[in-house]
C-alpha positions in Angstrom: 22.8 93.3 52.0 19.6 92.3 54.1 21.6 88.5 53.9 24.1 89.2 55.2 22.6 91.1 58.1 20.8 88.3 58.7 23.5 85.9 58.1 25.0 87.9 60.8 22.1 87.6 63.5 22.0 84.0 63.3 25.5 83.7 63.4 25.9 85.7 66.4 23.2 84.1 68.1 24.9 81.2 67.3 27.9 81.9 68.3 27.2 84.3 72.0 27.3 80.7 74.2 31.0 80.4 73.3 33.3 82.6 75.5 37.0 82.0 74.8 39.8 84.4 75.0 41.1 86.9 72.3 42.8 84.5 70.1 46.3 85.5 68.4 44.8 85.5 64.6 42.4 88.6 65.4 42.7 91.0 63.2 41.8 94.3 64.7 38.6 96.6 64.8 40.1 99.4 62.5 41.5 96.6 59.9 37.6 94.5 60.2 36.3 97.6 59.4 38.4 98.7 56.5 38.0 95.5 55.2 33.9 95.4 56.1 34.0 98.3 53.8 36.0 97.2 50.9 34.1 94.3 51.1 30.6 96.1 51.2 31.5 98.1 48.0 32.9 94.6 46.2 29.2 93.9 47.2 27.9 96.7 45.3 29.9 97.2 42.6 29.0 93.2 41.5 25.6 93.6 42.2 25.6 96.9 39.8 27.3 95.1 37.2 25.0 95.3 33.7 24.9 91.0 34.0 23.0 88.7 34.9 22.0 87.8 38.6 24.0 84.6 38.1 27.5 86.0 36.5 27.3 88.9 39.1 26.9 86.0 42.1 30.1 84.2 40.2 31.8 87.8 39.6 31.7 88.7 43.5 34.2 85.9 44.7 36.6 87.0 42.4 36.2 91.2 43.9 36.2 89.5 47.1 40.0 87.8 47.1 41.0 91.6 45.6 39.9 93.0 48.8 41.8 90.4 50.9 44.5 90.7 48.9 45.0 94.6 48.8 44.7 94.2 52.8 47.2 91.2 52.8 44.3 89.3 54.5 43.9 85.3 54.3 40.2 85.1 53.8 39.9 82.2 56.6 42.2 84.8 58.9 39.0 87.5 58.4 36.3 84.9 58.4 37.6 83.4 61.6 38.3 87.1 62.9 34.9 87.9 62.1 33.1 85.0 63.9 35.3 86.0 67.1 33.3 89.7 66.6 30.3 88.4 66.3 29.9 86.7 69.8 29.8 90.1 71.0 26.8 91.7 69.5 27.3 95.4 71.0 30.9 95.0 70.0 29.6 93.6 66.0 26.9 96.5 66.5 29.7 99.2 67.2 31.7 98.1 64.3 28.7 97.8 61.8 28.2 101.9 62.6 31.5 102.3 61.7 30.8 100.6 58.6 28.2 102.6 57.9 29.6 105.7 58.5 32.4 104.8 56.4 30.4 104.2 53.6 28.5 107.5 54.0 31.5 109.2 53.9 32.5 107.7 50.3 28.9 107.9 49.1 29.2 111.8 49.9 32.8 111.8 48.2 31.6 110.6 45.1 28.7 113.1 44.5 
């Protein structure tokens, strides 16, 4: 999890120079966030896995197309959408709460 925040922060450092227009591809805030979830919890559930560190890295690419494929996603189409987000921090900042709440949410659930 702290890699991928990370990841993140560089990439939108990276990434805040370039100011182009909202290309046609972009999937919306609602879906990037139901998909930031699902993809959050593929996270988990292969990192919770009773297998090695190495089988649970080779394990999470294979929860991570089920998530693209039960949103009918083309992983470039989300990677690419997710790169546009990140130019905007506040914007990456706003969805990440969302993320978080929604997570929060199904923690409570499940207790």
């Amino acid at each position: 999890m702290k890699k991928i925040i990370i990841f993140i922060i560089a990439l939108s450092g990276l990434l805040s120079c370039s100011k182009e227009g909202q290309p046609d591809y972009l999937l919306s805030e609602d879906k990037m966030v139901e998909i930031m979830v699902d993809i959050h919890l593929a996270e988990g559930m292969a990192s919770s896995l009773p297998v090695s560190y190495d089988s649970s890295k080779k394990l999470y690419p294979l929860f991570e197309s089920r998530v693209f494929e039960n949103h009918q996603v083309i992983d470039t189409v989300y990677m690419e959408s997710l790169e546009y987000y990140l130019r905007d921090t506040e914007k990456m900042e706003e969805l990440y709460g969302r993320v978080i709440d929604s997570l929060n949410v199904k923690e409570k659930e499940g207790k």
